[in-house]
C-alpha positions in Angstrom: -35.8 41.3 -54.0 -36.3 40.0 -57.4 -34.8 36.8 -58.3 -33.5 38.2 -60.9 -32.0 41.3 -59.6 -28.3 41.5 -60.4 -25.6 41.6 -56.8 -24.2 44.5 -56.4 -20.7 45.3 -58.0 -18.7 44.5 -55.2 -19.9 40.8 -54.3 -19.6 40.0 -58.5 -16.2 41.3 -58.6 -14.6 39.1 -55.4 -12.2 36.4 -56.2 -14.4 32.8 -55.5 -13.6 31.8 -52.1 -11.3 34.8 -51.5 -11.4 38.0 -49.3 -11.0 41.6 -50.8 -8.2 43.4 -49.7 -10.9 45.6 -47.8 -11.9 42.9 -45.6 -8.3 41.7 -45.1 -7.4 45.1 -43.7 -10.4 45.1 -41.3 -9.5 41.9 -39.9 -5.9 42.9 -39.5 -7.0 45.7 -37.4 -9.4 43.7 -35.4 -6.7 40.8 -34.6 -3.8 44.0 -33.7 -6.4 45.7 -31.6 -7.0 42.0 -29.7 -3.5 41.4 -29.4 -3.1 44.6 -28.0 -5.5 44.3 -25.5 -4.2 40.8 -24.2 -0.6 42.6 -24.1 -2.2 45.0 -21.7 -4.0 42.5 -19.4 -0.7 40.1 -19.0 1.4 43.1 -18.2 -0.7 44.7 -16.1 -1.9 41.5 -14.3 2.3 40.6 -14.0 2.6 43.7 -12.8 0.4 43.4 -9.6 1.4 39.8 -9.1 5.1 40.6 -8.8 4.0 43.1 -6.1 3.3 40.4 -4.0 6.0 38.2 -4.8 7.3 38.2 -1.3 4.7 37.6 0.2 3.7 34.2 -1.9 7.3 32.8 -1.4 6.8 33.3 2.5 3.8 32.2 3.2 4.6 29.2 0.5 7.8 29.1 3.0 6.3 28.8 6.1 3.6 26.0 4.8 6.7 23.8 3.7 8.6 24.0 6.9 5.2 23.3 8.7 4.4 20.1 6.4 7.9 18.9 6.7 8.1 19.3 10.9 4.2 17.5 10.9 5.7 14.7 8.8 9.0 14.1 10.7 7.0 14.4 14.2 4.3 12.0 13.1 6.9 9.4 11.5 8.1 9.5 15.2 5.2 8.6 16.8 4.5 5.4 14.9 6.4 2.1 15.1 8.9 0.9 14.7 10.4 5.3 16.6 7.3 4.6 19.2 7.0 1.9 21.7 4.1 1.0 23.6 4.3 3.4 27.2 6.6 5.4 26.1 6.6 9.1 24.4 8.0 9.7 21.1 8.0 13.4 21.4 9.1 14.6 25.0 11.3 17.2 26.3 14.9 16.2 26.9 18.0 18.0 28.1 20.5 18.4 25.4 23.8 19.8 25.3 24.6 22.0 21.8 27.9 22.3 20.2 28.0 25.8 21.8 28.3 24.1 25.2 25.0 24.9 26.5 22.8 23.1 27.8 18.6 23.0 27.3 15.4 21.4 27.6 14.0 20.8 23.8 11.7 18.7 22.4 13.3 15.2 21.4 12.0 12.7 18.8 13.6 9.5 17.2 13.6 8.8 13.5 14.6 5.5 12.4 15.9 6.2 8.8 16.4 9.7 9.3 15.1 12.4 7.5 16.3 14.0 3.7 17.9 17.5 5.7 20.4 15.2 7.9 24.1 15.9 5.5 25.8 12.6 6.7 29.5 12.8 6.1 29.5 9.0 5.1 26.5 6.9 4.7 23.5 7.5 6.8 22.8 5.6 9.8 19.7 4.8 11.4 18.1 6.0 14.6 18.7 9.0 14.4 17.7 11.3 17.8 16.5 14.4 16.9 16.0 17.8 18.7 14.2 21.4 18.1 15.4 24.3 19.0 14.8 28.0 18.0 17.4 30.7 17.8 16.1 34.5 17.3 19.0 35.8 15.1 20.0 32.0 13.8 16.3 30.6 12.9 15.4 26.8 13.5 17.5 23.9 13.7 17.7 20.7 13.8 19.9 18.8 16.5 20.6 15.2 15.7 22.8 12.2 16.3 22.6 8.5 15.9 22.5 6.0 18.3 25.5 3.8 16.4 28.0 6.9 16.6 30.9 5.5 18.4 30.4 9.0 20.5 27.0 9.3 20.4 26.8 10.2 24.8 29.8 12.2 24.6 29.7 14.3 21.7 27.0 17.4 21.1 24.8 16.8 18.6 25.1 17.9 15.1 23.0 20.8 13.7 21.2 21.7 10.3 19.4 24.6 10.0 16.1 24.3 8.8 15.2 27.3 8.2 16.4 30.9 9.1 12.8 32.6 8.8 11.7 31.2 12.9 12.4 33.9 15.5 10.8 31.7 18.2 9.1 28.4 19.5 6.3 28.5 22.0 4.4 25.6 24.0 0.4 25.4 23.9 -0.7 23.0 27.0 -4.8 21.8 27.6 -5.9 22.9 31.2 -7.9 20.2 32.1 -9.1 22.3 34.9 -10.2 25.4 33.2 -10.4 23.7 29.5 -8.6 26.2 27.7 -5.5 26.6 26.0 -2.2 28.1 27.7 1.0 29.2 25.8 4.3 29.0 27.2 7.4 30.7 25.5 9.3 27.7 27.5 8.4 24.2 28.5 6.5 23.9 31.4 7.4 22.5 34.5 5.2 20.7 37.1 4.7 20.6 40.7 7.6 18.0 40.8 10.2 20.0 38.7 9.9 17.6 35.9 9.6 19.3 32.5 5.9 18.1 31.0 5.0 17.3 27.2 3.1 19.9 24.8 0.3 19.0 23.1 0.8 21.9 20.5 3.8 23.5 19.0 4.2 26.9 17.7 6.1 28.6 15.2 7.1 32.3 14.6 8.0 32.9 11.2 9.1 36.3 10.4 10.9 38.1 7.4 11.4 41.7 7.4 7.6 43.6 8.5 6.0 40.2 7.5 5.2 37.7 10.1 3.1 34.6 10.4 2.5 31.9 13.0 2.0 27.8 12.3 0.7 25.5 14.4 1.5 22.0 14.8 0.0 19.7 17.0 2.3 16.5 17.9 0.9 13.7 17.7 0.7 10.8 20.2 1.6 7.1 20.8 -1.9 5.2 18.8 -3.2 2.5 21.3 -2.6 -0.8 20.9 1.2 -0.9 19.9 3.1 -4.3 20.5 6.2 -3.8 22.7 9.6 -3.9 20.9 
């Protein structure tokens, strides 16, 4: 091109530093045809995440109740709940408010735990017990040791949560090393009711179901007695 070639009509007619309305329209169409694309993609990806809306909040459900139950039990099983030869988790016989009696897994919190809805202000050493209904989900069965009727009176009860049909028992077999599940705790040869090593949970909610495991934790060596 000549140097001294004159631009073409449309460049020596623009505005300086302006568009012409030409260009303006283009880019209106361009930014509309972009918005309407990213109008498409959030509804249609909303669309197929609300499908699976229950099925986040459950599973989201059943890893909350799991965290909470592995941080109560191992709060348990550390001073000042444990005490040197002793068990901080272990079966125990307790009586419910319905007047039955059963053998469930016990544990002893010191301060508590945020579910307990104390009447008046909380009190300490609190015992606490697990038990699974299939139409009435999990609960918690607790009681303080200051209660002026804490060996006469049933326990109270909070539910934890209504989505566990059921609790079963994994034990170790030393002899065949595997894992055995029991849908009730185990007895030995003596009749006396033995100690987990796993804990299970049935979570279910409508055709969904899922199942947690917990392991309880033991007494760590070496703890002074007090």
């Amino acid at each position: 091109m000549s140097p001294h070639r004159p631009f073409p009509k449309c460049f020596r007619d623009r505005p300086p530093g302006g568009f012409t309305l030409v260009e303006l329209l283009i880019a209106l169409l361009i930014a509309a045809a972009t918005l309407l694309a990213l109008n498409t993609l959030v509804f249609s990806m909303g669309e197929l995440w609300g499908r699976n809306t229950d099925l986040r909040l459950f599973e989201q459900h059943t890893r909350a109740v799991t965290r909470f139950l592995e941080h109560e039990l191992r709060a348990a099983a550390l001073p000042p709940a444990a005490r040197a030869g002793s068990s901080p988790i272990a079966p125990q016989e307790i009586r419910a408010q319905s007047g039955s009696s059963d053998n469930l897994l016990t544990f002893e919190l010191p301060e508590g735990t945020r579910l307990i809805p104390w009447p008046d202000r909380p009190l300490p050493e609190v015992v606490c017990s697990l038990q699974a209904r299939e139409r009435d989900g999990l609960r918690l069965l607790w009681h303080s040791r200051l209660e002026k009727r804490f060996n006469d009176d049933p326990p109270h009860e909070t539910l934890i949560t209504p989505l566990v049909s059921a609790i079963s028992y994994d034990y170790y077999d030393d002899q065949f090393k595997n894992w055995k599940n029991e849908t009730a705790l185990r007895r030995d040869s003596n009749n006396q009711v033995q100690t987990p090593q796993r804990l299970r949970l049935k979570f279910t909610y409508g055709k969904l179901t899922r199942e947690t495991v917990i392991t309880l934790p033991g007494t760590p060596e070496g703890l002074p007695n007090f």
